[in-house]
DOLUMLO-752687 format. One record per residue (C-alpha): residue number from 1; residue in three letters; x, y, z negated. Coordinates in nm, 4 decimals, always signed. Example, Ala and Ser with C-alpha at 12.3 -4.5 7.8 and 13.67 -1.06 7.14 Angstrom:
2
num;residuo;px;py;pz
1;ALA;+1.2300;-0.4500;-0.7800
2;SER;+1.3670;-0.1060;-0.7140
% end
This chain:
241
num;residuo;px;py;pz
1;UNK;-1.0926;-0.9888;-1.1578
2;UNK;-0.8582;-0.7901;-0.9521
3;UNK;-0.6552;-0.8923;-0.6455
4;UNK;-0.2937;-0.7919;-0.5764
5;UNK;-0.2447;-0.7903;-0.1946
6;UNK;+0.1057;-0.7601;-0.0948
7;UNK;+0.2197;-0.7581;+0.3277
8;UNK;+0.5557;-0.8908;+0.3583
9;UNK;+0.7805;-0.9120;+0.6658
10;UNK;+1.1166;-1.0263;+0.5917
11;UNK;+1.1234;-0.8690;+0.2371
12;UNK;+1.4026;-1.1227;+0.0601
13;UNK;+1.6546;-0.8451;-0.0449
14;UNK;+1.3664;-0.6589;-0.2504
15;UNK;+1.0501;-0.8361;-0.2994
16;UNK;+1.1421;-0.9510;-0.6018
17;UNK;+1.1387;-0.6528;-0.7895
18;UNK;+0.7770;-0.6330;-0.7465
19;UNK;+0.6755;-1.0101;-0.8329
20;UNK;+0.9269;-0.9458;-1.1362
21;UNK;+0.7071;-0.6455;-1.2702
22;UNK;+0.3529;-0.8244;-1.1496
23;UNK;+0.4128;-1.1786;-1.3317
24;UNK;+0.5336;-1.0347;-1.6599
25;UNK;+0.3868;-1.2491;-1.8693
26;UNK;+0.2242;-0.9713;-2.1539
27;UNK;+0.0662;-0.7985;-1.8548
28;UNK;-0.0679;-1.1206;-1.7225
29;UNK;-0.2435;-1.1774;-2.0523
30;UNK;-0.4184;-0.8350;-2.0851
31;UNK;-0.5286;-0.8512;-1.7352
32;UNK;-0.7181;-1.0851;-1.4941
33;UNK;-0.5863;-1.0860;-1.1382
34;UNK;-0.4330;-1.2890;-0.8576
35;UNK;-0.1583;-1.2384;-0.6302
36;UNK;-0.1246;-1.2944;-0.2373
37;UNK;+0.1271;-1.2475;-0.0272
38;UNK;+0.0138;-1.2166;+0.3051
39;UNK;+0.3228;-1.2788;+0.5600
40;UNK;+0.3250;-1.1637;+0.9023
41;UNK;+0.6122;-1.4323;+0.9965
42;UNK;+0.9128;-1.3867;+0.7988
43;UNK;+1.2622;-1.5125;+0.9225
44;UNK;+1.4363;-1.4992;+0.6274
45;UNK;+1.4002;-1.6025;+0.2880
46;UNK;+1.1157;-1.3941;+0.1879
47;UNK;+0.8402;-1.6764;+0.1388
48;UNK;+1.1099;-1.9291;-0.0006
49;UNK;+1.1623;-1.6511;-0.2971
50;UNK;+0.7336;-1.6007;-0.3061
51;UNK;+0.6785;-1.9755;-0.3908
52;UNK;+0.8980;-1.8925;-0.7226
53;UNK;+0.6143;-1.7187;-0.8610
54;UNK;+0.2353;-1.7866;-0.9238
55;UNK;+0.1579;-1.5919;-0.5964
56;UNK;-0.1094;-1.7450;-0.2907
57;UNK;+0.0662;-1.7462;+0.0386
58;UNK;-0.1563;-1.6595;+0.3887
59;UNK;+0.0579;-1.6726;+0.6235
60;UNK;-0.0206;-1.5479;+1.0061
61;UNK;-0.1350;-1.8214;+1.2720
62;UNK;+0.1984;-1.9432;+1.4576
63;UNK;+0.2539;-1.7726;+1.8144
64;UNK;+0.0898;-1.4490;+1.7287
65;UNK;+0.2034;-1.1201;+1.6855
66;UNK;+0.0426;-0.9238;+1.3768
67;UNK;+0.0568;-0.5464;+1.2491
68;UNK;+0.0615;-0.4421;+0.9325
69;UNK;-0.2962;-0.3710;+0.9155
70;UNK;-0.3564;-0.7676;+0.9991
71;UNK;-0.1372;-0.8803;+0.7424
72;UNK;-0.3352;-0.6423;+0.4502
73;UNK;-0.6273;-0.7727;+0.5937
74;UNK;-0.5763;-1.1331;+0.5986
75;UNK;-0.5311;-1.1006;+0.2411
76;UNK;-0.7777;-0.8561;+0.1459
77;UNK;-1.1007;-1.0735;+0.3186
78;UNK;-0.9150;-1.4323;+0.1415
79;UNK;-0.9170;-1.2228;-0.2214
80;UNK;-1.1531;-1.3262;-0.5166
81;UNK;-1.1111;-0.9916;-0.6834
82;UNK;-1.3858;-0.7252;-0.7222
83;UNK;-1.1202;-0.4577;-0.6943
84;UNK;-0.8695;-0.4658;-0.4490
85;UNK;-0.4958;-0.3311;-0.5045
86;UNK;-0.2795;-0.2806;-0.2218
87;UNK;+0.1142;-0.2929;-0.2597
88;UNK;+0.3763;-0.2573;-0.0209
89;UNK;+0.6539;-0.5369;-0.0866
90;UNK;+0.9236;-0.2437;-0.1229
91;UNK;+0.7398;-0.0937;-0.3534
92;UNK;+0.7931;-0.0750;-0.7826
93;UNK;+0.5413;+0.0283;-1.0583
94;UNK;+0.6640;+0.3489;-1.2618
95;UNK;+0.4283;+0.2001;-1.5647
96;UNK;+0.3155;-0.1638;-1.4777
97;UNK;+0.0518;-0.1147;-1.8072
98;UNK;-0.0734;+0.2206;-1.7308
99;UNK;-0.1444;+0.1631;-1.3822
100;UNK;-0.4037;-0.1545;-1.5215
101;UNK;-0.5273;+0.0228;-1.7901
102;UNK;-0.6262;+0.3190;-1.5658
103;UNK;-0.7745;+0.1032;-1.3351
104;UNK;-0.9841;-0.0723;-1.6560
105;UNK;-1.1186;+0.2439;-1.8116
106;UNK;-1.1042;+0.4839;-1.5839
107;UNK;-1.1936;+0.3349;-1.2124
108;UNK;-1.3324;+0.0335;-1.2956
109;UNK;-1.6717;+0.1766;-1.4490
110;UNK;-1.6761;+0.5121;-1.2443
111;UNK;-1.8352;+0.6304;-0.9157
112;UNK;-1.5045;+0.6584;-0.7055
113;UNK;-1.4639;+0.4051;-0.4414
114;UNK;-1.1205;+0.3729;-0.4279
115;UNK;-0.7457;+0.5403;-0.5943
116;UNK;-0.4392;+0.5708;-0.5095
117;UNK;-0.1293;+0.7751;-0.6716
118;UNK;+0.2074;+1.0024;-0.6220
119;UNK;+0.4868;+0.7860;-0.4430
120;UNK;+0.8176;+0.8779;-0.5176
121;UNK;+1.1842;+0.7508;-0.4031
122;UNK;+1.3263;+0.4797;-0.7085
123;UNK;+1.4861;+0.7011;-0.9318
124;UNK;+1.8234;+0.5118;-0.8739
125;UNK;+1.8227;+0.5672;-0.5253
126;UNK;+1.6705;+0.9489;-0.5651
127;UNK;+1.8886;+1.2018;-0.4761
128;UNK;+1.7801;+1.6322;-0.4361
129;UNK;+1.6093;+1.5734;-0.0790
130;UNK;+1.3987;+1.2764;-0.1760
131;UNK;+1.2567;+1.5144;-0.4883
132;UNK;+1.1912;+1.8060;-0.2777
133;UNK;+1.0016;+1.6244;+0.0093
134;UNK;+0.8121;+1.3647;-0.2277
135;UNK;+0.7255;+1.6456;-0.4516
136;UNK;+0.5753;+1.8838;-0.1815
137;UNK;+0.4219;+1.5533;+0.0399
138;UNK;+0.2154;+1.4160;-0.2743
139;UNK;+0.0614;+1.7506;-0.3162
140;UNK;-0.0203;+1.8437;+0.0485
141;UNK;-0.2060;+1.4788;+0.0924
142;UNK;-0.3645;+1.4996;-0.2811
143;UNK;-0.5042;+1.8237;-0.1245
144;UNK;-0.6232;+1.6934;+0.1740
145;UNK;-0.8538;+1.3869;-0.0565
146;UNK;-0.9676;+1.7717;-0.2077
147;UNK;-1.1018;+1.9156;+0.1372
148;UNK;-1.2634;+1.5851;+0.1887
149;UNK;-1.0142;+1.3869;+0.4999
150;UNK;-0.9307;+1.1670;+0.2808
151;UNK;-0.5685;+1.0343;+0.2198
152;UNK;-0.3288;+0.7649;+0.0451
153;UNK;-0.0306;+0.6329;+0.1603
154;UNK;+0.0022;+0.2486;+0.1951
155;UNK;+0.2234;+0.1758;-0.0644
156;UNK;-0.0239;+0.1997;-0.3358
157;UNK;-0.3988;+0.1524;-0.2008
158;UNK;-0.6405;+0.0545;-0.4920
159;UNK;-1.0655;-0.0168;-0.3333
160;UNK;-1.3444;-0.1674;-0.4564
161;UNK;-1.3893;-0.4925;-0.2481
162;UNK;-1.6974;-0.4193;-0.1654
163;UNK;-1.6168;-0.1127;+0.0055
164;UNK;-1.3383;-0.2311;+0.1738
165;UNK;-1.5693;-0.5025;+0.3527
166;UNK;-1.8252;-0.2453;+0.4235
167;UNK;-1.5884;-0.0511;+0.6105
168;UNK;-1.4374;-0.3370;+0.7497
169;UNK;-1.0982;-0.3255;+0.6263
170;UNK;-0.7761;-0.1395;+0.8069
171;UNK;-0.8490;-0.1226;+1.1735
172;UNK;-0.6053;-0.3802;+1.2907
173;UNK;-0.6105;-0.1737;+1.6622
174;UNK;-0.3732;+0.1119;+1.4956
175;UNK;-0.0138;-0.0508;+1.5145
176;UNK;+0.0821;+0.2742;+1.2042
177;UNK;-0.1488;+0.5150;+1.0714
178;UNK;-0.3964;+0.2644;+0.9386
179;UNK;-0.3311;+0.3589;+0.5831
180;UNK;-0.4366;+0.7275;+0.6136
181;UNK;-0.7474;+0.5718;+0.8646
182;UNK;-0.8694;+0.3423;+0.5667
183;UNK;-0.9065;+0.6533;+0.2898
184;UNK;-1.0250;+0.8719;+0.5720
185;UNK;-1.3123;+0.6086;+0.6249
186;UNK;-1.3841;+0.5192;+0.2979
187;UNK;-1.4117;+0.9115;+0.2166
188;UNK;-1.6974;+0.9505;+0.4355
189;UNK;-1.9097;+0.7419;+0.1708
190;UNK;-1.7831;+0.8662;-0.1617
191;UNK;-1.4911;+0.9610;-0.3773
192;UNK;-1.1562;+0.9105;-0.3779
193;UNK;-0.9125;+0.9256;-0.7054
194;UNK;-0.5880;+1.0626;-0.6524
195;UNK;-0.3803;+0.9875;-1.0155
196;UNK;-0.0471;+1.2667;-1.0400
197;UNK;-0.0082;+1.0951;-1.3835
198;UNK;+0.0333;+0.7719;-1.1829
199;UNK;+0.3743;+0.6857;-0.9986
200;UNK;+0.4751;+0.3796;-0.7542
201;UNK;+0.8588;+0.4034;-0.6230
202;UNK;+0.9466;+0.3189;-0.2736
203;UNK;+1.2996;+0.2588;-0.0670
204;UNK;+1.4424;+0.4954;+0.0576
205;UNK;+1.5908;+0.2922;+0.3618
206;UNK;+1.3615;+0.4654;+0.6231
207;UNK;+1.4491;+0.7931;+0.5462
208;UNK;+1.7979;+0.6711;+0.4889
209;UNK;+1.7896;+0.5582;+0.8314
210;UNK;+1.6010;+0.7845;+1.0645
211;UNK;+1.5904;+1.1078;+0.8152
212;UNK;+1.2924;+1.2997;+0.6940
213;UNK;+1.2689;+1.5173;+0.9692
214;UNK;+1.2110;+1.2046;+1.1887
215;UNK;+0.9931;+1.0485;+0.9654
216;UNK;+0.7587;+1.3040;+0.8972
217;UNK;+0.7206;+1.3437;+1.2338
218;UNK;+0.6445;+0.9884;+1.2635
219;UNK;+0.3644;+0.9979;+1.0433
220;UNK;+0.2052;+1.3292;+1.1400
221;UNK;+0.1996;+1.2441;+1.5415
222;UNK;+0.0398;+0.9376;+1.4173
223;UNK;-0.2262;+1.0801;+1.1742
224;UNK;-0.3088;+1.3556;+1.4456
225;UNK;-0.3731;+1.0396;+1.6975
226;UNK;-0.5849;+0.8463;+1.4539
227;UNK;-0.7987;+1.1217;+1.3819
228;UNK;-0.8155;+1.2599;+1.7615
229;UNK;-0.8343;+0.9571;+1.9589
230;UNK;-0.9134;+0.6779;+1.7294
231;UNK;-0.5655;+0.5141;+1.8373
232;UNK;-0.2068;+0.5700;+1.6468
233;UNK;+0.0087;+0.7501;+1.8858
234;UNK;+0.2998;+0.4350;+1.8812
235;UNK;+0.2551;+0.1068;+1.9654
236;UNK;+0.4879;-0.0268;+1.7311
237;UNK;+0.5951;+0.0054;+1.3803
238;UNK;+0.9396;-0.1142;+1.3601
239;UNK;+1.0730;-0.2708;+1.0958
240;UNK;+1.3917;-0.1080;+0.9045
241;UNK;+1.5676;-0.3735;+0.6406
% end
């Protein structure tokens, strides 16, 4: 059985994209898997649009503040599924069956502990700059799960359960950067995939917002932090909706 987590923080104009793809009812009968949306307090409609779909809800205790690293957490520990598969709510699956077959036949039965893939801008929103930054980013961190740091970006994180409790999950200390501390852990004790023939499609609204320049920044200053210190260099990941 496999478990879909998926974090959510005030997601309503674009979480249904996902549960659209992820409830499709051939896919549901090829495959064996749950779905949880783990919220870290939504104000808006988000979990009103969830409890459409087949999906379990965990949502954070009342009067507490929780990162995004909490929320993938909380569902991660509650899931029933040997395999764990991470997805961002902004997130949509280039090939909804390929990405579960691949995961079947190819990572299922091997000796890598966890997989991940490229992630590109939606091709409706993609315009030159998103091509020429996604293209060169994928490479540089599928090169660095080569040199053995270990990488994968949050939107698409697929681990074996049981490595993600031996590790002990994202370390819920690191407010951003947890994604890149998670496959930098788990790379320490064995393989990582990286699939090119693989794609998950993100919004663009961050880079729409603050710019790549900005962004990359962002994440490198972070990264940097993580592996230096053991702490992500901001306090804060702000939300952009």
């Amino acid at each position: 059985m496999y478990s879909i987590i998926i974090p959510t923080l005030n997601e309503e104009k674009i979480i249904k994209n996902l549960l659209n793809q992820l409830t499709d009812n051939e896919l549901k009968s090829k495959f064996d898997y749950e779905i949880i949306i783990s919220d870290g307090g939504s104000s808006d409609k988000t979990l009103e649009i969830a409890k459409e779909y087949d999906v379990k809800i965990i949502e954070k205790p009342k009067n507490t503040k929780q990162n995004i690293a909490m929320g993938r957490n909380a569902g991660g520990f509650a899931a029933s599924g040997n395999i764990l598969i991470f997805f961002n709510a902004d997130i949509t699956i280039e090939n909804p069956l390929k990405l579960f077959l691949t995961i079947k036949n190819d990572f299922e039965n091997s000796d890598y502990l966890a997989m991940t893939c490229d992630v590109r801008v939606s091709p409706e929103e993609e315009i030159l700059i998103d091509k020429i930054f996604h293209t060169i980013y994928n490479r540089y961190l599928e090169f660095l799960n080569y040199i053995n740091i270990g990488m994968g970006r949050g939107e698409c994180h697929i681990v074996r359960k049981e490595v993600f409790v031996k590790v002990n999950g994202y370390d819920e200390k690191l407010a951003a950067g947890e994604d890149f501390d998670l496959f930098r852990r788990i790379r320490y004790l064995g393989k990582i995939a990286w699939r090119r023939d693989l794609k998950v499609f993100e919004s663009p609204r961050r880079y729409r917002k603050l710019g790549y320049l900005k962004v990359w920044w962002m994440w490198s200053r972070n990264a940097f932090s993580v592996m230096l210190t053991g702490k992500s260099f901001d306090s804060e990941w702000s939300q952009v909706r």
